[in-house]
N, C-alpha and C positions, 0 to 999 in steps of 0.2 A: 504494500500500500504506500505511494508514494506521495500523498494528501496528508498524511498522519501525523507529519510536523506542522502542518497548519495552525493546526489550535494551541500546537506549543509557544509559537513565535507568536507575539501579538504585532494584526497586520492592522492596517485603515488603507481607504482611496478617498483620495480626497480633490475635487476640481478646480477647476484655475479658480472662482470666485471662492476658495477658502471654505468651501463647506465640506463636510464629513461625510461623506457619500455610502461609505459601509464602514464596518468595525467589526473584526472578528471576538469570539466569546472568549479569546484569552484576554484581548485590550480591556472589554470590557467589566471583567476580571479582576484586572491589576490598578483601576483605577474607581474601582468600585461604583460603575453608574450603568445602567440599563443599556442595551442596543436602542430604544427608542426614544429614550434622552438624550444619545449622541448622533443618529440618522437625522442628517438633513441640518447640525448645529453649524454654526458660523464659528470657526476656528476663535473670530476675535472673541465670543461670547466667553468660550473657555480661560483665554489669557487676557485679565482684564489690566494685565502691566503697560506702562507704554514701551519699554525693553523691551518683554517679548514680542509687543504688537510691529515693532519696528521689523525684529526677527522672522514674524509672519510675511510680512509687507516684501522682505528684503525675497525671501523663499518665494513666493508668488510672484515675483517679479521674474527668474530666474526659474520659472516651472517648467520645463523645456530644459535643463540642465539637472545632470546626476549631483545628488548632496549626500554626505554623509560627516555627523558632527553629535556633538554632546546638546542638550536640549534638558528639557523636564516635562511632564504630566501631571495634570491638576490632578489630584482625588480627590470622589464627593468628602473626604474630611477635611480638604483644608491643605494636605499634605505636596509635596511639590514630590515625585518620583523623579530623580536621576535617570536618564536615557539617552542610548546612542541611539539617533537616529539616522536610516539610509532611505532615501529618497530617491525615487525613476518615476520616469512619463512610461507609462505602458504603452508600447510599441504597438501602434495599431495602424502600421503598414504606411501607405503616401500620405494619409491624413496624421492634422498636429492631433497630440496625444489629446484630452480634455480630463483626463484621470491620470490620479500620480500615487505608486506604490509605496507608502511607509512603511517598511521595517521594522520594528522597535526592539530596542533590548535593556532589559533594569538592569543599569548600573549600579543599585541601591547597596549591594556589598562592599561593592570595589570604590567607591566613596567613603563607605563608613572607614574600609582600610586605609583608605589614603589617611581620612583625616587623624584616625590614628598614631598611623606613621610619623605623618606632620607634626606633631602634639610631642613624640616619643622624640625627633628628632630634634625640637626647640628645646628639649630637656637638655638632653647632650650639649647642645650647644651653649644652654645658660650653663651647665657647669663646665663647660670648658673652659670659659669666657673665668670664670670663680676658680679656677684651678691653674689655669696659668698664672702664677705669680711668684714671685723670688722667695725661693724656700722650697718650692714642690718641687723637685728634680723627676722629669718626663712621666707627668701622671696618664695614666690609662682608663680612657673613659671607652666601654662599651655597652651595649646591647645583648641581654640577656634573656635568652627566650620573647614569649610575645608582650611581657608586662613587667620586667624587671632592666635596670639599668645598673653595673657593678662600676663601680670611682675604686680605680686606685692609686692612693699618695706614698710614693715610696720617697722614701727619710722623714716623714711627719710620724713619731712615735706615739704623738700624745691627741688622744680622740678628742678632746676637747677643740684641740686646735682644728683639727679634722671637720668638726662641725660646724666650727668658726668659718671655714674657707667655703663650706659649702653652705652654710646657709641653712637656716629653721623650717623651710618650708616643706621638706621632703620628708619621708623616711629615713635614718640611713643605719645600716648594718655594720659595724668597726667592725675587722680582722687585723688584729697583728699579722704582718707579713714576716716569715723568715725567709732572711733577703740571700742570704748563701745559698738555702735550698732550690730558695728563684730561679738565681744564678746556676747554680750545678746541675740542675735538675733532679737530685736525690731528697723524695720525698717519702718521709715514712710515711709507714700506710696507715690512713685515718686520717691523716692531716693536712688542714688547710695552707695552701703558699700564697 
């Protein structure tokens, strides 16, 4: 069956004058509103922004050209979904197209990752910014699984000071480092370096 991705992908057609001509039951699905609340809507009714209304305006203009770009989808909550969209004039031989094929695809994880990321990576960088200073001899800031972040100050003995450099706002775990074992790489077993 070669139709059976259909209802996985959420599609739409939609015509040069911006209205929503079909919606398949995955679209209307993912953005929680009826097929006969969305047949026949004027795209600007959905995006009441003038950003996006520009974005309509700029796509409609350009309906007769393949698009594919980041976007969003209203839901009946209120909620804005994250989405790639890909755009074609359905090829309908010597005549111009008058229906144009959306694609869509939720970005809504690969967002939340980013912004995660984003967030994990300003971390880093405010203690790096807090850790280069005269006295820390080449601290090691990394990323530690999906939620932790390990500092390490090698020559600051005393955690006091440790916490001084880094600041009250985080967590943080002191280890004494044994700095031979660092170096040598002989680590008894059980113990942290």
């Amino acid at each position: 069956n070669t139709g059976g991705w259909l209802y996985f992908l959420p599609l739409a057609l939609v015509d040069r004058a911006g209205r929503l001509a079909h919606a398949n039951p995955r679209l209307c699905e993912m953005i929680g509103r009826p097929l006969a609340d969305l047949v026949g809507q004027d795209f600007y009714a959905l995006y009441p922004s003038a950003e996006d209304r520009r974005f309509i305006d700029d796509r409609l203009r350009r309906f007769d050209e393949a698009y594919e770009g980041e976007f969003h989808l209203p839901s009946s909550d209120g909620r804005r979904v994250p989405i790639i969209v890909s755009g074609r004039p359905l090829d309908c031989g010597p005549l111009p197209a008058e229906l144009r094929l959306l694609t869509i695809l939720d970005i809504s994880r690969q967002k939340q990752a980013e912004e995660r990321a984003t967030e994990q990576y300003q971390t880093i960088a405010t203690l790096s910014k807090r850790v280069n200073e005269p006295g820390v001899a080449e601290p090691v800031i990394q990323q530690q699984g999906a939620d932790r972040i390990v500092v390490q100050l090698p020559g600051v003995q005393d955690t006091a000071r440790a916490k001084e450099i880094l600041g009250r706002t985080a967590t943080l775990e002191v280890r004494l480092v044994d700095e031979e074992s660092y170096r040598t790489g002989n680590v008894a077993l059980g113990s942290d370096v």
